[in-house]
Structures are given as structure tokens and as C-alpha cells.
C-alpha positions in Angstrom: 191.4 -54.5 195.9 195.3 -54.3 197.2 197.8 -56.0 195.6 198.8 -58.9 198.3 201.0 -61.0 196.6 203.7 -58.8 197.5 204.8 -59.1 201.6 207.2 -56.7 201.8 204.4 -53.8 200.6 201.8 -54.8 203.0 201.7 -52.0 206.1 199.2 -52.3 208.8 197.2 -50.2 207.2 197.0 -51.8 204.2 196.2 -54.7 205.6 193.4 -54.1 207.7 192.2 -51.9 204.3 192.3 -55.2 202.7 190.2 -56.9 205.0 187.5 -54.7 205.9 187.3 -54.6 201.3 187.4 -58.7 201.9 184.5 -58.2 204.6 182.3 -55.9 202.9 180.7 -58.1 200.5 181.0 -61.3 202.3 177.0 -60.6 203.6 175.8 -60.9 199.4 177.2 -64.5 199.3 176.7 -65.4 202.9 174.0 -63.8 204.6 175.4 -61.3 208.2 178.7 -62.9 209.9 176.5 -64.2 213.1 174.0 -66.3 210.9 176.8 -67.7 208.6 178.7 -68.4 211.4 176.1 -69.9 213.4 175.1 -72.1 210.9 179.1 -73.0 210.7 178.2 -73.6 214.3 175.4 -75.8 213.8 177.3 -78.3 211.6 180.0 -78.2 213.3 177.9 -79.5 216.3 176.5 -82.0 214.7 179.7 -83.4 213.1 181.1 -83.4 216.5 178.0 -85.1 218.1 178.5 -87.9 215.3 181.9 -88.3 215.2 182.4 -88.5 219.2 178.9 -88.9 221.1 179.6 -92.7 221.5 182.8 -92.0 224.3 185.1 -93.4 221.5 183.4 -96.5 221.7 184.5 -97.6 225.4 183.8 -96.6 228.7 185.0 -93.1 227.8 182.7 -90.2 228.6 183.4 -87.3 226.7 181.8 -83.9 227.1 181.2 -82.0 223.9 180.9 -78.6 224.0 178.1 -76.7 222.0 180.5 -74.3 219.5 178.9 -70.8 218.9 179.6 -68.2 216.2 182.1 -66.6 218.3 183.7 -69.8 218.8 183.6 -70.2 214.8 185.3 -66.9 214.4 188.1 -67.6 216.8 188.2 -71.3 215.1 188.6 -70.2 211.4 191.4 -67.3 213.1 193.3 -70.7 214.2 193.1 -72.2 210.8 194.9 -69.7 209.5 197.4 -69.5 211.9 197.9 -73.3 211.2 198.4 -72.2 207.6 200.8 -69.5 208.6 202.8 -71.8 210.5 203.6 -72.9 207.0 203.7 -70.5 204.8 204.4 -67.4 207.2 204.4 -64.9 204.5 201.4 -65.3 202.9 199.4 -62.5 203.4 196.2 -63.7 202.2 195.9 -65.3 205.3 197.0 -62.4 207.3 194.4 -60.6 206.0 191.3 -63.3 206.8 193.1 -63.3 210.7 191.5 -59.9 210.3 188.5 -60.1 209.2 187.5 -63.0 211.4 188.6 -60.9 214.5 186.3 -58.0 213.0 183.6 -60.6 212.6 184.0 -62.1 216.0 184.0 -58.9 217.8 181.3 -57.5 216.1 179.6 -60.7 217.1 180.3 -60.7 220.7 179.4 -57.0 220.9 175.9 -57.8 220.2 175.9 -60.8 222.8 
């Protein structure tokens, strides 16, 4: 695995190196991208269905949309950036941008 703790090494290469090693042997933990993500999907449907079904509780209607692994993939991107927008350095998160645009892509390829 690359050494990351060190921004000023990291080259685009390197990076994207890094992530496809991080990606690799996510599927012995996880099961393939689309069925992890989809049932990331699935919860994430039903937490939203909980939390908001009701309107707010008033005369509100609100219209939930039904989240898909793609949608998981571009979600779990913006996490990071909302962790970059911290900490813009840290390249751990950099390299997970990555390998949840390889994911997503590989995902909507086969859609």
C-alpha cells in the first residue's frame, strides 16, 4: 500500500494507484460495489421515509426521492468533499473521491 500520510509525495498516479489497491479487496468484506451500495441505498430509503414521510408534521408535502447505488456513490464522493473542506490535505480522502467515482461509473456502465 502507498505511503499517504505524506501530501506533498502523492502524484496523480499515485493516487489513483492507491485507490484502485483500496478498491480491490473492498468485494471480500462487502460483497460487488452495486449490491453494497444498493443496500446503502435501501437504508438510506428507509431512514428517509421515517425521518420525513409525515410532511414535517404540517401541511407540508414532501416528495422523497428513491436513492440508488449510483446516487450512494456520488453521495459518499460528497462526504468526502465535506471532509476535505476541512482538512484539504488529507489524502486519505482524496483517494476514497476515487474509488467512489470508479465504483459509480462502473455502476452506471452496467445500467
Amino acid at each position: 500500500m502507498t505511503d499517504t500520510s505524506n501530501p506533498a509525495t502523492m502524484t496523480k498516479r499515485k493516487l489513483l494507484e492507491t485507490a484502485i489497491e483500496t478498491v480491490a479487496g473492498r468485494g471480500l468484506n462487502y460483497g460487488r460495489p452495486e449490491d453494497n451500495f444498493q443496500r446503502i441505498a435501501n437504508l438510506w430509503n428507509a431512514h428517509l421515509i421515517n425521518r420525513y414521510a409525515d410532511g414535517y408534521g404540517g401541511d407540508t408535502v414532501v416528495m422523497l426521492p428513491k436513492l440508488d447505488p449510483q446516487d450512494v456513490a456520488m453521495m459518499m464522493a460528497l462526504m468526502k468533499v465535506a471532509r476535505l473542506e476541512n482538512q484539504p490535505g488529507h489524502m486519505d480522502s482524496w483517494i476514497d473521491i476515487a474509488g467512489y467515482a470508479a465504483c459509480g461509473g462502473e455502476i452506471a456502465g452496467r445500467t
